[in-house]
N, C-alpha and C positions, 0 to 999 in steps of 0.2 A: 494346694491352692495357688502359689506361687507359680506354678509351671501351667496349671489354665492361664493363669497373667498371661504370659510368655510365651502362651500357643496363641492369646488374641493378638496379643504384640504384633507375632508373625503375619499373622493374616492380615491385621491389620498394615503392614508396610506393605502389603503381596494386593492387595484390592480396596485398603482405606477404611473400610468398614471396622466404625469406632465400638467398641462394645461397650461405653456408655450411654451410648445411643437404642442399640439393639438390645438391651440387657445382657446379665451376666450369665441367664438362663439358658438362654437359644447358644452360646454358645456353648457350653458345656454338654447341650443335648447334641449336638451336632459332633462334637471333639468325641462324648461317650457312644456314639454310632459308629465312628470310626473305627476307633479305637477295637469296639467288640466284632467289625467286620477282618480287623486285622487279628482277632483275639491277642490282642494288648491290655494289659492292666495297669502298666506304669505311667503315669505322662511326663515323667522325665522321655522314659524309650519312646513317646509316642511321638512328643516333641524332635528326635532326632530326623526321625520319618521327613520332617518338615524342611527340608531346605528350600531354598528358591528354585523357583523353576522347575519341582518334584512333580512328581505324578501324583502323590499322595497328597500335595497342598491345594492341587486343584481339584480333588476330588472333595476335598474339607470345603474351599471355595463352591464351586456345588450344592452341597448341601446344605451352608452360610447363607448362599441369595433365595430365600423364597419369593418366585415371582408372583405380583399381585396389580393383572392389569386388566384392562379390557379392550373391546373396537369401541373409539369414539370417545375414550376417557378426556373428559376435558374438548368436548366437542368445539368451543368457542375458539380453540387452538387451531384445530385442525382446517375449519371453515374461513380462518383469517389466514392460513398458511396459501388456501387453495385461492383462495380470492388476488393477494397480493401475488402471488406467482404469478396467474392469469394476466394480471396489469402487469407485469414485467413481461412478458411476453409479446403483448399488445404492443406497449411503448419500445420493444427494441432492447433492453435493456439485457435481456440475457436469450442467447439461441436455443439455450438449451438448460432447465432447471437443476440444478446441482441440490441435494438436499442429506442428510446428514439424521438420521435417528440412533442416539445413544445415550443408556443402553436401550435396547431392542427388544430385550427378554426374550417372549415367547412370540414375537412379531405383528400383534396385536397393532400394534402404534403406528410401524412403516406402510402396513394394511391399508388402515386407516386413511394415512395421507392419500397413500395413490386412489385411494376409493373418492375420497373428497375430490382429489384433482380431476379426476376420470368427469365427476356429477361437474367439474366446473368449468368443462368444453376444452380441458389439456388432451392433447392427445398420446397416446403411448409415448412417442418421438420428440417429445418436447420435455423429458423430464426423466429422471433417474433419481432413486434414491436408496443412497449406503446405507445398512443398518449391522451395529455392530453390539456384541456384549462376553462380555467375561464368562458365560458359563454357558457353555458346549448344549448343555439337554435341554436349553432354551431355545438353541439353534437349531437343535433338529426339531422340535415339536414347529416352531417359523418353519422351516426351509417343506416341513410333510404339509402346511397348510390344512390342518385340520383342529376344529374346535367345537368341543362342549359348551353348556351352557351358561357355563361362568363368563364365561368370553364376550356373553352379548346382555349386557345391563338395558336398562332404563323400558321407554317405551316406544320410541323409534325404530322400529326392524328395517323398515322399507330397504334398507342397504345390502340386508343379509337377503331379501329377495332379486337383491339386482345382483348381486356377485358369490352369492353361494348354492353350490348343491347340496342337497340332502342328503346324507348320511349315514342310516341308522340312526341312529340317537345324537348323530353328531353332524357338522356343517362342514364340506372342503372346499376353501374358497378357490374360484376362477381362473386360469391359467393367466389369463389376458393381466390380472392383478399382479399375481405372483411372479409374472419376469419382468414389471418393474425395480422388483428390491434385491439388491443383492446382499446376502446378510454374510460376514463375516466375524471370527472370533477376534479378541482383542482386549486389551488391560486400557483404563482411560490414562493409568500413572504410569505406564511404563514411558522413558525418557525419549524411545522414538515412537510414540505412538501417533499414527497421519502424517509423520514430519512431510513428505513428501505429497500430501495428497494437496489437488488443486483444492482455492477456497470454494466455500458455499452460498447459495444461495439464503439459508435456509438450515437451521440448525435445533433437533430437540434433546435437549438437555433436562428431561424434569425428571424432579424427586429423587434427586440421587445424590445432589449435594448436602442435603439435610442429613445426609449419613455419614459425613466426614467432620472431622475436627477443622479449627478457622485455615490452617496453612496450606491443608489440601484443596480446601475449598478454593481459595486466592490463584491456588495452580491448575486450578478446571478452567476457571473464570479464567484466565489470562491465557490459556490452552482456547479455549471458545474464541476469543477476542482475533486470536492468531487465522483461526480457520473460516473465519465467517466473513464474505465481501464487506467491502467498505456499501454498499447500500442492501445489505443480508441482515435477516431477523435471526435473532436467538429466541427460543421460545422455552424457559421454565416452567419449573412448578410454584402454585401460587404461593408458598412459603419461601420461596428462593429469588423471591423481585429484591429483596434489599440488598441481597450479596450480588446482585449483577451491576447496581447504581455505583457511576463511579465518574472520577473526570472525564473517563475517554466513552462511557458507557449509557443512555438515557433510553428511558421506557418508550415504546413506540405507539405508547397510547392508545392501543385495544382493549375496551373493555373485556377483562374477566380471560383475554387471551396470554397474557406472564408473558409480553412479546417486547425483545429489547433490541436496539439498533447503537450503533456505533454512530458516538456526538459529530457532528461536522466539524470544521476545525473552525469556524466564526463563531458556534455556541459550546468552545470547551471551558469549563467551570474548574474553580482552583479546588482543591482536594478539600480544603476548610467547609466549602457550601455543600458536600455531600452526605447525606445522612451515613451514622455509623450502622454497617452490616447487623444484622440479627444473631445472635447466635445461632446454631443447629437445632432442629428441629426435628422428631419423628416422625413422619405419618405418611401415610402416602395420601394425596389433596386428591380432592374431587371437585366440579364446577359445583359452584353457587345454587343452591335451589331458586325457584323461583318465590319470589316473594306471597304469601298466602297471608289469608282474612286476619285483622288483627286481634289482640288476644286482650286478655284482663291484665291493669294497671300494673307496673312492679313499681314494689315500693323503692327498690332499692336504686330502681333509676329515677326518681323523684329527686334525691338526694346528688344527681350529680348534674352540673351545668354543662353543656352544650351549644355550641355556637348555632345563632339563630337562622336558621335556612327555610324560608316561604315555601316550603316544599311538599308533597304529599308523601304517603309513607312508601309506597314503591319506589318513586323517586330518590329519595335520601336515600333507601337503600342501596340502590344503583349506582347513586354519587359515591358511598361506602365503600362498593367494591373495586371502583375506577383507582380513588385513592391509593386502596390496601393492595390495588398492583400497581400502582406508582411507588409504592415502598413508603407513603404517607399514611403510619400506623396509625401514630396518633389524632390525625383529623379522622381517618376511618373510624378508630374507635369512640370517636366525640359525636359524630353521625347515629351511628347504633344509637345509642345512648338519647341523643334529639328523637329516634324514631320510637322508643320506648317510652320516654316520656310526655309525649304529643299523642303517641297512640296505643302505650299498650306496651305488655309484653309480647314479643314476637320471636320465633323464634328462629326465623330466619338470622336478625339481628345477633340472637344470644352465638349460633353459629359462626355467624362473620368474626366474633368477637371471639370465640374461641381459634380462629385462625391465625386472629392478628396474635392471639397471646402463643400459640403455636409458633409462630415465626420469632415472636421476640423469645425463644427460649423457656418462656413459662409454663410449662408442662401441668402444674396441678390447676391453673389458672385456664388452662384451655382443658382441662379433661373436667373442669367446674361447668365451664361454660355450654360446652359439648350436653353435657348430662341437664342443663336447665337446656335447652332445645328436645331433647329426646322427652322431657319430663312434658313439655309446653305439645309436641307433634311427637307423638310415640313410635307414627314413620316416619320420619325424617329420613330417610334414606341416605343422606352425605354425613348429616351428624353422627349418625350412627359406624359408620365408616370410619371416620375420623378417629373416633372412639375406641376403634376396636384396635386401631392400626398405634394408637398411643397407647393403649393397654398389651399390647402385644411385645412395644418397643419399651415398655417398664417389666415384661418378666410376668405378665398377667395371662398367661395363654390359653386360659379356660374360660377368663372374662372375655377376653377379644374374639375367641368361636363364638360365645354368645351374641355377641353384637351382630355380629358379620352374617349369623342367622337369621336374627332378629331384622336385620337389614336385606336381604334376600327376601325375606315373610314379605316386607314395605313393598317390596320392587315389584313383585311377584301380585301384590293387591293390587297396584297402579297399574302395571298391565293389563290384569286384568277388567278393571273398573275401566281402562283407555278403551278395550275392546268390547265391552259390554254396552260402552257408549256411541260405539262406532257406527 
């Protein structure tokens, strides 16, 4: 057992990936794949295998990052990316868009943007975007441009009719997309990683820092800072707004977008006035649902006071989520709370709240919360997500398939009911 330690050790200084985070499971499954690929049975020897910079560490790396993304994840990102780029363009501000997606995975994300910019009158010639990540078979499934139907969620396609062909069973997206990104391999912790590259426009960093311990995090965050224009967005995941808040660092006030800019130097604030960072968190985040009809009393929110806001219940919710990416947990979480007890249980709300307790490090607290939304909307589609991606990162890998089926089944219905309706 000592020498699994000591193989996560490794990994984890070689790509950050804390396996308190990810469980003790996924590693072990990953180290005993190896291991029997190399028919090894000691892990003392297997551990030698491991040096820095080995062929064998990155092949364990490899099989460590299971990617888990799609086009459009966090759509509200991508639509404020392409928007604010546009007015930069317009006003003069930059000749030419400089943009930054890392990591990249399976290229889902870089896609996206340029797809977004393409629908928002950018033209090829006004914009480039890096996209980089630590594992090689990520890069080649990006770089071949072809994707299954895991790739394309929700019930928006119209995108995949303007820039995909048909495939057999599968989609390859449009040339014209594909030589805006340039996708490159790359470690985010290695010591010159970008040192030389010009800053960005335009920066996406989500869901990745919730997988390192607090000192890596501080060295992304300070690595981001470094690479991002003095009027450039950082754009996280929505559990990683608290770690980006800082004196030199403030929200750029996108609803539901995790979009942060660098303070002015008229509004820098002393270190004292900033909330303390979240601890780490597992999951990989999804946008917000929308807010749906309200549900039967909870008692449990009877019982708690909330500050009084004239509000209707979609509203407050909305205020909810403005906050919880402003990195103000706890009004967000006071908001839920007013909306439950004014109308109802909801479970949008029980969601939100399982996010805010996701960020603040509370793990049983948000897979509570999570499970009262799926109980209240049995599709919830993002709770369910949430769910499966916290049960996966506690060692639960047979509960988290379920979900993530379970939540496929949801997607899979609203599709179809979108089209039935159509």
């Amino acid at each position: 057992m000592k020498a699994l330690h000591d193989i996560a050790d490794r990994l984890k200084a070689a790509m950050g990936l804390d396996m308190s985070t990810v469980g003790s499971s996924l590693i072990e499954r990953v180290v005993r794949e190896r291991m029997a690929a190399l028919q090894i049975t000691d892990d003392r020897h297997y551990l030698a295998h491991l040096q820095p910079g080995s062929d064998e560490l990155q092949k364990l790396i490899e099989l460590a990052v299971v990617p888990e993304t799609w086009f459009f994840r966090d759509r509200e990102a991508m639509l404020a990316l392409a928007r604010m780029g546009r007015e930069k363009l317009v006003a003069g501000q930059s000749a030419r868009l400089r943009i930054l997606s890392l990591p990249c995975s399976t290229g889902e994300e870089p896609y996206s943007v340029a797809m977004a910019l393409f629908d928002a009158g950018v033209p090829a010639s006004a914009f480039q975007i890096d996209a980089i990540d630590i594992r090689t078979l990520s890069l080649d499934v990006a770089a071949t441009g072809v994707y299954g139907r895991n790739s394309f969620r929700g019930s928006d396609m119209g995108f995949r009719d303007r820039y995909f062909t048909v495939q057999g069973t599968q989609w390859r997206i449009d040339e014209e997309v594909k030589a805006q990104v340039r996708f490159a391999a790359g470690n985010i912790l290695s010591d010159d990683f970008l040192a030389d590259a010009l800053p960005y426009d335009f920066i996406l960093c989500r869901n990745v820092l919730i997988y390192f311990e607090r000192a890596l995090q501080m060295q992304v965050v300070a690595m981001l800072e470094r690479m991002i224009k003095d009027d450039g967005t950082i754009f996280v995941g929505p559990a990683e707004g608290g770690l980006m808040l800082s004196p030199r660092v403030a929200s750029a006030g996108i609803p539901l977008a995790f979009g942060f800019r660098k303070r002015r130097h008229d509004e820098v604030l002393p270190a004292a006035s900033i909330p303390a960072a979240p601890a780490p968190v597992s999951f990989a985040a999804a946008t917000p649902a929308t807010p749906k009809a309200p549900r039967a009393r909870s008692s449990r929110s009877a019982q708690v006071a909330a500050p009084v806001v004239d509000a209707g219940e979609q509203d407050l919710l909305a205020q909810a989520r403005l906050l919880a990416d402003q990195g103000e947990f706890s009004r967000a979480d006071a908001l839920c709370e007013q909306v439950m007890l004014a109308h109802g249980a909801n479970a949008d709300a029980f969601h939100l709240k399982g996010l805010i307790a996701d960020a603040s490090g509370d793990a049983s607290g948000a897979q509570r919360y999570y499970r009262k939304a799926v109980y209240l909307d049995p599709g919830h589609h993002e709770a369910l997500q949430h769910l499966a991606a916290l049960l996966q990162a506690q060692g639960d890998l047979s509960a988290a398939r379920l979900m993530r089926q379970r939540a496929e089944r949801a997607e899979q219905s609203t599709t179809q009911g979108a089209g039935s309706h159509g």
